[in-house]
N, C-alpha and C positions, 0 to 999 in steps of 0.2 A: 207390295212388292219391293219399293226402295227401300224398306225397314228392312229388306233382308239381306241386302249389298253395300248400301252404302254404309252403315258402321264399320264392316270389316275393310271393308277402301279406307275409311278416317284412321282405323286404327293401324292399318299397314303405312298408309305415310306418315303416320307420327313416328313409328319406330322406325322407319328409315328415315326420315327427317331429323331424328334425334342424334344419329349419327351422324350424319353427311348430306344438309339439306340442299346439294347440290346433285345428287346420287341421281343419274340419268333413268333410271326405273322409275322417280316420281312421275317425271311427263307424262306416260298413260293412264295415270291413276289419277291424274290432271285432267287432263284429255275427254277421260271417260265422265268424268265428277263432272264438267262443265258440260257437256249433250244433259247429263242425266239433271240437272239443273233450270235449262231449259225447258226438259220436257214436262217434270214435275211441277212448275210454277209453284205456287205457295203450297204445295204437299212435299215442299222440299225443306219447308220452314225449321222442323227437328232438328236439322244439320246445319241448318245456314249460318249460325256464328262461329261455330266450330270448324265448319270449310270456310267462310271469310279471315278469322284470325288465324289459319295458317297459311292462304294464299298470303297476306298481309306478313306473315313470318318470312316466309321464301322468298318474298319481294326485297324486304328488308336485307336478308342475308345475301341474297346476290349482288343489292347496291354495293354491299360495304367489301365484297370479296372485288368486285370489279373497281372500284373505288381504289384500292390499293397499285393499279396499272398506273403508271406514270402516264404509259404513253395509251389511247383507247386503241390506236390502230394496231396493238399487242395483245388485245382482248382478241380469245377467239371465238366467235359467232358461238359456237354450240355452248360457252360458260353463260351466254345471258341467256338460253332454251328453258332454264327452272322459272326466271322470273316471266319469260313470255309466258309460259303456257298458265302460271299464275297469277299474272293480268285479265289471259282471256277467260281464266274461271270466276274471277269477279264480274269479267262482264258478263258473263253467263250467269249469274247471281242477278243479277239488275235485271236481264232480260227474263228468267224465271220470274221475279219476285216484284217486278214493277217497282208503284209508288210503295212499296214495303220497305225496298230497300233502305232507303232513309232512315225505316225506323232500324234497321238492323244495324247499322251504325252508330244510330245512336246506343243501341244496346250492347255495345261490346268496349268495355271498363279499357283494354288494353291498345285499343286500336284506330275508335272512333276518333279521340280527338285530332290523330295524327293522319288522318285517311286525306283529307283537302292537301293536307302539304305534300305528299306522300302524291299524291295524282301531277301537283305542281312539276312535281322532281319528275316523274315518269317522260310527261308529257316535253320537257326539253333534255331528256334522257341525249345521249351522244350516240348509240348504236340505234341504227333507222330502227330494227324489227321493235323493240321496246318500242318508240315513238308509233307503231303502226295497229297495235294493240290499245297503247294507251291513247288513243284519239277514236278507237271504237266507243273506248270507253265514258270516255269527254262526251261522245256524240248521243251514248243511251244515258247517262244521266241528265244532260238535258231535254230530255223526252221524259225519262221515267221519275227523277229523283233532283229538278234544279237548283232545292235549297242546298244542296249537296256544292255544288260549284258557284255560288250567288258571290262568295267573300272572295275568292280566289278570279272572278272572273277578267280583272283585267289584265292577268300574267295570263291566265290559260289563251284568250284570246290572242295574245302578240305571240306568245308559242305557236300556237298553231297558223298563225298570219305566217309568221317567219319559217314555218315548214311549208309554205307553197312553194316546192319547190320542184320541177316534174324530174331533175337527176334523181330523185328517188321518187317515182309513181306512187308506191305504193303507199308511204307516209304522204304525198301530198293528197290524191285519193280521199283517204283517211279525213286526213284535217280540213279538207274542202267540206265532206260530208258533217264534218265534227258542228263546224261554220254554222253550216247550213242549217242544223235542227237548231244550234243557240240562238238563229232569227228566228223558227221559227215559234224557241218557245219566248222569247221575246214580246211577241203580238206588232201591237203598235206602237210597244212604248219602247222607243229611239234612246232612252237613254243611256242603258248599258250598252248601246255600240258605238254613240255618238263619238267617245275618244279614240274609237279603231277604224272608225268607217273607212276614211279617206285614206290611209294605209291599206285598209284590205280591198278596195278598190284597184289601186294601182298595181297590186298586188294578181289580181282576176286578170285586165286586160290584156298581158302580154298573153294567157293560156287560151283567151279565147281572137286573140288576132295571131297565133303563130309566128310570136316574134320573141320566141322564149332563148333564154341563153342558156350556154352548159358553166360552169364552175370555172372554164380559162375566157369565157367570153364570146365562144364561140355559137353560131345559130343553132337550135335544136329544129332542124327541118321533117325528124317524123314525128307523127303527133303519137302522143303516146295514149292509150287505148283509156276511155272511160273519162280521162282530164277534161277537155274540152267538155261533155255533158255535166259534169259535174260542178263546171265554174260556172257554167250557166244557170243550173240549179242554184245556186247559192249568191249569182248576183241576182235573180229571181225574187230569193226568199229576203235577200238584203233591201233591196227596192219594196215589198210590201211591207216590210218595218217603219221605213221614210225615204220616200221614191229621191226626194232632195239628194241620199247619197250618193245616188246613181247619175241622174236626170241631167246636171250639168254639162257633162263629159260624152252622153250618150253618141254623141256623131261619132267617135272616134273608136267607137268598138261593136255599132249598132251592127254591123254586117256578121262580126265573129260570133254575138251573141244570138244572130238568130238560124247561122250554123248552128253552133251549141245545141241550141231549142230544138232544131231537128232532130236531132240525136239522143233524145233521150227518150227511154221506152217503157219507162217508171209510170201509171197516168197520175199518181199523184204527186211525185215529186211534177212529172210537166205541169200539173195545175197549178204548182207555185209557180216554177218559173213563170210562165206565162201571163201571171197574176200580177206579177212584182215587172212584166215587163211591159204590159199595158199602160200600169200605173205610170211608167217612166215615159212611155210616148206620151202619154198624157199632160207629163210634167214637161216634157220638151217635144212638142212637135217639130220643130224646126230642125231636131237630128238627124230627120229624113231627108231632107237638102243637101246636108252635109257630112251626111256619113259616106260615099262613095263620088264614086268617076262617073255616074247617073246615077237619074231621080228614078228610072224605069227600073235599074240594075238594084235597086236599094228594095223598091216596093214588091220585086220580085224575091227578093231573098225572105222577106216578112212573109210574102205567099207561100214560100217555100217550106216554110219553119212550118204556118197553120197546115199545111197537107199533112204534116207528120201526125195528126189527133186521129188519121183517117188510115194511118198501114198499122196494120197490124204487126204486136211489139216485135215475135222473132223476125218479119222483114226488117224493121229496123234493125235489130241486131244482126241480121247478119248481110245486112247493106244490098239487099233486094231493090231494082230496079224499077220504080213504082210509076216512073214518069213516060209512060206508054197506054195505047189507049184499050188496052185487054187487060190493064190490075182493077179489081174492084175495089173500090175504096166503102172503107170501113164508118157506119155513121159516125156523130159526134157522138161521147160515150152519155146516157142521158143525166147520169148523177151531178155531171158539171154545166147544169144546164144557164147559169147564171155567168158563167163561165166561156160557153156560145155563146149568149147574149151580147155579152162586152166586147168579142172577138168579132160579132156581126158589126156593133156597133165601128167599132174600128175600124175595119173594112170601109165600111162604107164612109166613113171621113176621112182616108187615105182617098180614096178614090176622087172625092168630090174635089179636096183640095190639089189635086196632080192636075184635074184640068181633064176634058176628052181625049185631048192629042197626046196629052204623058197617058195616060189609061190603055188607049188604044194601041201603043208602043208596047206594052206591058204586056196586054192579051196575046197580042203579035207574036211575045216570046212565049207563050205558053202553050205545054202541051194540051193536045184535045181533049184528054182525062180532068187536067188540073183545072182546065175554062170551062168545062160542063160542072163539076164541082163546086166551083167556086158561085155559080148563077144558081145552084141549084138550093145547093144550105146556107149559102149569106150572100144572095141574093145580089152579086157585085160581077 
């Protein structure tokens, strides 16, 4: 069936491309290329250098039209809509085409060599929507395709460090999540983030203690939707890389990151976080002491975080009141069962080391849902 659409799509944006490859007719033909991309996975292969080296043309020709602006805030938003929508059909290409993708760069005489630099330039692009595209992108080739960004990785990383910025959500969002899969396809080995770490740390803490500023200096006192789970996810995935980046510091953000942890309704991004956040009480017990105004107020927020494995994800989303004694809470899920374990285990060495009198303080504050829960699956 795509043998029977998509040529005459290639061939209609060439010949309007060849005119005026800014011609607002392409974005559908865009649009539509990049779903049909995705769905066909490698039955998309026929087309795929032919839709790469012109998404790669359009991209090219809008840098060099916008490039002519002296000033960017005289750009207007709809002249860079050719090169969004043909960023997002590359990454519609990656997410079709997986670990393929690599080789399809490598296979294309006019483009491959320049695609690394070409993601460089996107990704500290000056119009946010560009930066909000190309950090989808940053984020699926680290997943699908990392030789791809291996040479370039330590500009990509300060780009997208230096767009955590929540005055624009949607590019921070983005690059949190970008962040997040480069730890994760990292593993253990620290050394490609060892020069960013402590930057991108300091970086995390103001989104998940709300003590963010706007561009005059001013406090950003609403949280902006999605930020917060998203900084936790990725100091999460940051900490199972080498808990050391996190683990020093932890008192001073331990309470916003296990807000964060509540709030996310992902279960496998929470299996990072969670992972990478064990590991860090691990590496600093003593954060517990010193993260708050109480030892009771601290240990309760940690409780707080672990209830969230048990609601189910749209009460999360849509901030359903779990902490009453008629919600049925939800098992542990069994796939992360090693993942319970370490969770149990924790538990119960927060407990022991609080002492009876801090514990019993702690119970004190708990709803009757969350204290029969907590005796019943980890045993505390």
């Amino acid at each position: 069936l795509p043998g029977m659409y998509v040529p005459p799509i290639l061939k209609r944006w060439n010949d309007i491309g060849r005119e005026n490859p800014m011609d607002r007719s392409l974005l559908p033909l865009m649009e539509c290329l990049g779903s049909v991309t995705v769905v066909c996975g490698m039955n998309y292969q026929p087309w795929a250098v032919e839709t790469f080296e012109m998404a790669m043309s359009t991209i090219e020709g809008s840098m060099l039209i916008i490039s002519h602006y002296n000033d960017i805030s005289d750009v207007d938003d709809e002249l860079a809509d050719p090169m969004i929508c043909a960023i997002d059909l590359i990454d519609g290409l990656i997410e079709g085409l997986g670990s393929n993708f690599a080789t399809l760069v490598a296979g294309s005489a006019r483009f491959g060599p320049t695609f690394p630099n070409l993601l460089q330039q996107i990704v500290a692009h000056d119009i946010p929507g560009v930066r909000i595209s190309a950090f989808a992108v940053l984020g699926d080739l680290a997943r699908q395709a990392p030789t791809l960004i291996e040479a370039g990785l330590p500009t990509l990383l300060s780009e997208a460090i230096s767009s955590i910025d929540p005055m624009h959500p949607a590019v921070c969002n983005n690059s949190l999540w970008a962040l997040g899969e480069i730890c994760v396809r990292c593993g253990e080995n620290a050394g490609p983030l060892t020069p960013n770490a402590a930057d991108l740390l300091q970086n995390l803490i103001p989104l998940l203690m709300g003590n963010s500023i706007d561009i005059d200096g001013n406090p950003i006192d609403t949280p902006v939707p999605g930020i917060v789970e998203n900084a936790a996810i990725t100091l999460g995935r940051l900490a199972c890389v080498n808990p050391s980046f996190v683990a020093p510091e932890l008192g001073r953000f331990l309470l916003g990151w296990c807000y964060g942890l509540s709030k996310i309704s992902n279960p496998t991004e929470r299996k990072d976080a969670f992972s990478g956040f064990i590991l860090a009480l691990r590496a600093n017990p003593h954060s517990i002491q010193n993260a708050g105004p109480g030892l009771s107020q601290t240990i309760g927020s940690i409780l707080f975080a672990v209830v969230s494995w048990h609601v189910a994800s749209d009460d999360l989303l849509e901030g359903t009141n779990v902490l009453h004694s008629n919600y049925g809470f939800q098992p542990f899920p069994s796939e992360f069962v090693e993942l319970k374990q370490s969770l149990t285990q924790l538990l119960t060495d927060i407990k022991a080391s609080a002492g009876q009198e801090s514990w019993n303080q702690v119970e004190s504050q708990m709803p009757i849902n969350v204290k029969r829960l907590m005796k019943e699956v980890y045993n505390v």
